[in-house]
C-alpha positions in Angstrom: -110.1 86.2 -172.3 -112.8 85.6 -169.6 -114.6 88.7 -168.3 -117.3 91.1 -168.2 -119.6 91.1 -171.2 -120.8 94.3 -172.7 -124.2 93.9 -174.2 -126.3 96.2 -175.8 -128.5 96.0 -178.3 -127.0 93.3 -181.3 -123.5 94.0 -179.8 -122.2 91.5 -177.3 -118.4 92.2 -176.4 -116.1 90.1 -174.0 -114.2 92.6 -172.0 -111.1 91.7 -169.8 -111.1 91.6 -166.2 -110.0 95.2 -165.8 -112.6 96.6 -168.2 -115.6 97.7 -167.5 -118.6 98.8 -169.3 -118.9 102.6 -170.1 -121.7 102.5 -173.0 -123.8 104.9 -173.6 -127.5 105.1 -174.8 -128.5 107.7 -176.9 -132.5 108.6 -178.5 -133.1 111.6 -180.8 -136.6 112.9 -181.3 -137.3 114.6 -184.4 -135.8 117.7 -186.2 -137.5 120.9 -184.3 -135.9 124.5 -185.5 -132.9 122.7 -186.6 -131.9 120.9 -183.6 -132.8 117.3 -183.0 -134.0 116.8 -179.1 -131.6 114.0 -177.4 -132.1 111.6 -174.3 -128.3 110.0 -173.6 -128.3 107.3 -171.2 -125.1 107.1 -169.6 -123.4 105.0 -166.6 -119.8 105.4 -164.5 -118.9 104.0 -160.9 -119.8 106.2 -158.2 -117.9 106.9 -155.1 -118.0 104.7 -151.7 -121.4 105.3 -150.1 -122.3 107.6 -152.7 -126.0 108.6 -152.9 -127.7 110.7 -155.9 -128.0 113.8 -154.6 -123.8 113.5 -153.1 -123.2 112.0 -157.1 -125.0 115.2 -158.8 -123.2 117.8 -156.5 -119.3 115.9 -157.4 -120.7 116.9 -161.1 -121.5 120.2 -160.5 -117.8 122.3 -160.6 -117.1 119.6 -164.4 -120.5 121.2 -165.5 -119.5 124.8 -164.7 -116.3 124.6 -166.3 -117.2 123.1 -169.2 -120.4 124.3 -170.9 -120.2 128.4 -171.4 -123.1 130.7 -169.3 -123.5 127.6 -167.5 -126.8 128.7 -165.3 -128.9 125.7 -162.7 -132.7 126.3 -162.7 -133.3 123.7 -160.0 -132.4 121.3 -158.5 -134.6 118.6 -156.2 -135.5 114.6 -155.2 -137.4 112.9 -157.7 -139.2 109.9 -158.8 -140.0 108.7 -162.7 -141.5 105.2 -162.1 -139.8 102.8 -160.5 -136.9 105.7 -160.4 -135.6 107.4 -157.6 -132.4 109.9 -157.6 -132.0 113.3 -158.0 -133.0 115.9 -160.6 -130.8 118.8 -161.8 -132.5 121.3 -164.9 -129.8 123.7 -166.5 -129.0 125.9 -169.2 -126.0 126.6 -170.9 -124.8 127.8 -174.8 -123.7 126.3 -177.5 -123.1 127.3 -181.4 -126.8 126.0 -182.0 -127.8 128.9 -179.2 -129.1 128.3 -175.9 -130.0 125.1 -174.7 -131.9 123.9 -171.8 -131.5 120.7 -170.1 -132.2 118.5 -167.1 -130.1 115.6 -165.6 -131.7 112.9 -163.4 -128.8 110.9 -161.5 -129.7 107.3 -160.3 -127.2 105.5 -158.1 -127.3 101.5 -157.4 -125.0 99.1 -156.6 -122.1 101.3 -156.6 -122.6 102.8 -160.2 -124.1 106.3 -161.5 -126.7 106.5 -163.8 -127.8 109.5 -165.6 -130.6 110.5 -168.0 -129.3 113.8 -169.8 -132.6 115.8 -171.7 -131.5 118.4 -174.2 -133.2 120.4 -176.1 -133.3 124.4 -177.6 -133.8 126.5 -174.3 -137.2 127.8 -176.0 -138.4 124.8 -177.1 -137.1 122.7 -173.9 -140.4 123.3 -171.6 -142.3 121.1 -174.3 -139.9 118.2 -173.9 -139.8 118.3 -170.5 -142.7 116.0 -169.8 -142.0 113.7 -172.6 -138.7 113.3 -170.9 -139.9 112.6 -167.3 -142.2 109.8 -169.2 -139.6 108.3 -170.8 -137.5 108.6 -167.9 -140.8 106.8 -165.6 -140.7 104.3 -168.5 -136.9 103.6 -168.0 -136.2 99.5 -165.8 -132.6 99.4 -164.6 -132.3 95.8 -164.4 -129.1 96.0 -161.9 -128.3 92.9 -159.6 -131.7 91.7 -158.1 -133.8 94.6 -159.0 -137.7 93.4 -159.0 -139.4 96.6 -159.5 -142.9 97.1 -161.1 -143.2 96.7 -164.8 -145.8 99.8 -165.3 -144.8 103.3 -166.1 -146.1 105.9 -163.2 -146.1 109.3 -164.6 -143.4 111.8 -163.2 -144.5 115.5 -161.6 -141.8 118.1 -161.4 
């Protein structure tokens, strides 16, 4: 069965032809008030000529329909490291109460890649710089990608 090869981590899996890799990353920070903070690493194709900012706005309506008081705070260009795309912070509620969150969409070589943040609403503004260094930290090693090997801190 020759094809792509998912790899991640201690987990190498052949995949057929038609398959295609849909793996997700996901950190958790420590318990804070019950809730543990999360960064999910996530990847899907993106459309033909599709740029971050066109990617983010084709998730928008999904994001409205699915999370309840669904509410943007912002929305902009911006860079973490080596990192450009397009930065969306939201809130929305949940049975652990209201949670605060901010997506950064990267798209290379045809594919989306997103960086979700999530943490309590009221605890979110601490997180938000540890995400955007983590985020700066972050090498997408896609195709021939030579970028710098240093993390550059993030300002939003």
């Amino acid at each position: 069965m020759p094809g792509n090869i998912l790899r991640h981590n201690y987990l190498s899996l052949e995949l057929p032809d038609d398959w295609e890799d849909a793996s997700q990353v996901i950190a958790l920070g420590p318990e804070d008030n019950g809730f543990r903070p999360n960064l999910v690493f996530s990847q899907e194709p993106a459309e033909l000529d599709e740029d971050a900012a066109a990617f983010a706005a084709r998730q928008l309506p999904s994001l409205h329909t699915a999370l309840n008081n669904y509410s943007v705070v912002r929305e902009q260009t911006a860079t973490f490291g080596p990192n450009t795309g397009f930065l969306r912070e939201h809130t929305f509620a949940m049975d652990k109460g209201e949670i605060g969150q901010f997506q950064f969409y990267v798209v290379r070589d045809g594919r989306a890649y997103t960086f979700t943040l999530t943490h309590k609403k009221e605890r979110f503004e601490r997180l938000r710089a540890l995400g955007g260094e983590l985020i700066a930290g972050a090498r997408l090693h896609i195709g021939g990608n030579t970028e710098p090997d240093h993390v550059v801190a993030a300002e939003f």
